[in-house]
N, C-alpha and C positions, 0 to 999 in steps of 0.2 A: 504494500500500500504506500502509497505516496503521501506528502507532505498535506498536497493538496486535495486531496478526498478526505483528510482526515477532520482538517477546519472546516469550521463550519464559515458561512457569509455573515457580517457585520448587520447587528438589527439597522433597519433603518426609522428613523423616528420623522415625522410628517411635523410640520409649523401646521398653526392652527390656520392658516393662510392657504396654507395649503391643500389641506382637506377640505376648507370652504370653497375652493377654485374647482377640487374634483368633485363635490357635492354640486357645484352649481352645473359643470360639464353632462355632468352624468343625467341629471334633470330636464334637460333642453333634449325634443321631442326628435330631431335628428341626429343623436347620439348615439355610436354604439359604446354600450357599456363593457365590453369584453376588448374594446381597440383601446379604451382608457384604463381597463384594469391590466390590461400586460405592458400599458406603456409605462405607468408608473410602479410596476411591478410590485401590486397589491392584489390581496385575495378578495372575493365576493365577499367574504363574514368580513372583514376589514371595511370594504362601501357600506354594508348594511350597518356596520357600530355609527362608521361617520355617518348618517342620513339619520339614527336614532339619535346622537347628541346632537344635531342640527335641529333635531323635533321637540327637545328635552329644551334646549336653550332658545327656540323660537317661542314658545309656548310659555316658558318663564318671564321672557323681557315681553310679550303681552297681555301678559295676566298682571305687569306693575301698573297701579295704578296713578293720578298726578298727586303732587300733593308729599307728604313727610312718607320717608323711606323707613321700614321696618328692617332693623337691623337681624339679621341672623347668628344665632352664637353653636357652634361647634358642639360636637357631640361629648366630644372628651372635656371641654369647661359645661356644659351644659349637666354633665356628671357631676362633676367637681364641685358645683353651685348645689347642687341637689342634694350631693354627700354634708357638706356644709350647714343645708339649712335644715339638714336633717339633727345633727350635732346640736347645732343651739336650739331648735326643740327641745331635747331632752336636758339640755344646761334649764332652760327654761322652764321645765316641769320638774326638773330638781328642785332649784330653788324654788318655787312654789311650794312644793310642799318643804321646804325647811322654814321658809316663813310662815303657813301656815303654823307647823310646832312652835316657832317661837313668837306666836301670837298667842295661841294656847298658856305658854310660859308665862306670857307677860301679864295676860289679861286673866289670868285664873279660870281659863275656858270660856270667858265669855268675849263674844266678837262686838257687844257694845259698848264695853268700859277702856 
């Protein structure tokens, strides 16, 4: 076996520019889709992701509405937030009931003196 059967070809990674150029190519009604898939030597499952995130990101910039932008927060701080507010709950129902007791203490059981 030789040098060259053994390596494999360099991935090639596509600019987002790029895949918008053969997503628009490939759309236009006198196109063959098989002379732009071997020119740029990409696979059919490869046009079909680009045409799904072209549908995914069309679909999102027209679903914004005018007006104030709703910020989105990540999954992993959206956890993180969550673990948090979970924590001072319980700090929170702690002390609650320690004050409670030392209401008790103070007041000889009663909560109106």
């Amino acid at each position: 076996m030789s040098v060259e059967q053994t390596t494999k070809p360099k991935r090639r990674f596509l600019t987002s520019d790029k895949k918008f150029q053969i997503f628009l190519e490939t759309q236009s009604p006198n196109c063959s889709v098989g002379e732009v898939l071997r020119r740029e030597r990409i696979y059919s499952t490869d046009l079909a992701r680009i045409r799904q995130k072209a549908k995914e990101g069309a679909l999102e910039r027209l679903a914004d509405r005018p007006g104030a932008k709703r910020q989105s927060v990540s999954k992993d701080d959206y956890e993180t937030l969550k673990k948090e507010l979970e924590e001072k709950e319980r700090a929170l129902a702690h002390l609650s009931v320690e004050l409670t007791v030392l209401r008790k203490k103070t007041n000889g059981g009663s909560w109106e003196r």
